[in-house]
Structure formats: structure tokens, C-alpha cells
VMD Tcl script that draws the C-alpha trace (Angstrom):
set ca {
  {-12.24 -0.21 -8.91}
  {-13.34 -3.39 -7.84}
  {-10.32 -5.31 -8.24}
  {-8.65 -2.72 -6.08}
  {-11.09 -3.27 -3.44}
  {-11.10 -6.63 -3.57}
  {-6.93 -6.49 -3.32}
  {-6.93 -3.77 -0.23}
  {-9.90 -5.62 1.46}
  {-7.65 -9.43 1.30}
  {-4.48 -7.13 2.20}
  {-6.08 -5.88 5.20}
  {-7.85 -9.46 6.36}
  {-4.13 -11.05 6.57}
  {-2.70 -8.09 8.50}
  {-5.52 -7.58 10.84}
  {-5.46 -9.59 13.76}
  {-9.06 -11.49 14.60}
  {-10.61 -8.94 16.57}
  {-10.73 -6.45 13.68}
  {-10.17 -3.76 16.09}
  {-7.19 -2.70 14.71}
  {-7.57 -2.12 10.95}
  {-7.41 1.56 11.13}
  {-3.76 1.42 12.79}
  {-2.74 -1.15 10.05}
  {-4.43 0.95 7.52}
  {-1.25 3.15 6.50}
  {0.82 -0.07 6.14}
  {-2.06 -2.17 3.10}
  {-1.96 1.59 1.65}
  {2.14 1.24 1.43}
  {2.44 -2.09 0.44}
  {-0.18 -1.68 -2.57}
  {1.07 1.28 -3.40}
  {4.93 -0.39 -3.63}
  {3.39 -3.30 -5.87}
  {3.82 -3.63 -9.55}
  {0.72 -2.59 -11.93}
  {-0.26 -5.17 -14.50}
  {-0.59 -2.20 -16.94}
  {2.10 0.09 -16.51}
  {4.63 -2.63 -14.96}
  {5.52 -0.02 -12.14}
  {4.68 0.56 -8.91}
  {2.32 3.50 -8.26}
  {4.99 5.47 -6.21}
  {7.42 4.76 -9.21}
  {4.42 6.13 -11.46}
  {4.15 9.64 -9.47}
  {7.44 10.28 -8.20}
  {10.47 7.76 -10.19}
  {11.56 5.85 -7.86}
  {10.03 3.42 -5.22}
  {10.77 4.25 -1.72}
  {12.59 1.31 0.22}
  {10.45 2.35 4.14}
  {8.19 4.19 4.78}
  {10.35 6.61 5.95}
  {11.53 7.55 2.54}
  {8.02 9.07 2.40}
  {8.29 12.01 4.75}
  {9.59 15.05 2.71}
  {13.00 17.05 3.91}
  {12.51 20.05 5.37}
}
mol new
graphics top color blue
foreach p $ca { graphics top sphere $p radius 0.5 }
foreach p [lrange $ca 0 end-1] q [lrange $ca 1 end] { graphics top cylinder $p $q radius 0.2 }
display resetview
């Protein structure tokens, strides 16, 4: 758990800008971009992991009606 917080938290300091007002907005974006990453362990991405395949935008993620 702590490596995880220690990647999200550097994620988050480079996409922040210096105010640190705006972390909350760029939240959704760290939480893709980890998410997209390769695991050490299981050499696949989380989203690859849960659902096969890795999506190429964000978009990908919102489900068809």
C-alpha cells in the first residue's frame, strides 16, 4: 500500500499545477494513468487485469448503453 501511495502522491505533484487547488479535477486523470500502467507482478495493467484489454482514452471507459 505504500508504494502505491507513494506512486499516486508523485503522479499527482507533476500534474498539479503550484497552487494545489486543482488536484481533485486532475484526480480522475493519476487514477487512469496508474491504472493503464504495467504491474511488476502480474506484467499487466490493472484494467487489462479486470476487464482484457487496456482502454486507449478514457472514453473507452464509459459503458454502451
Amino acid at each position: 500500500m505504500k508504494v502505491t501511495n507513494h506512486t499516486l502522491t508523485t503522479l499527482l505533484r507533476g500534474i498539479v499545477s503550484k497552487s494545489l487547488r486543482d488536484w481533485d479535477t486532475k484526480h480522475s486523470y493519476t487514477e487512469f494513468a496508474y491504472n493503464w500502467t504495467l504491474s511488476y507482478a502480474t506484467s499487466h495493467s490493472a484494467f487489462e487485469v479486470c476487464y482484457g484489454l487496456n482502454p486507449l482514452i478514457p472514453f473507452d471507459l464509459i459503458p454502451i448503453p
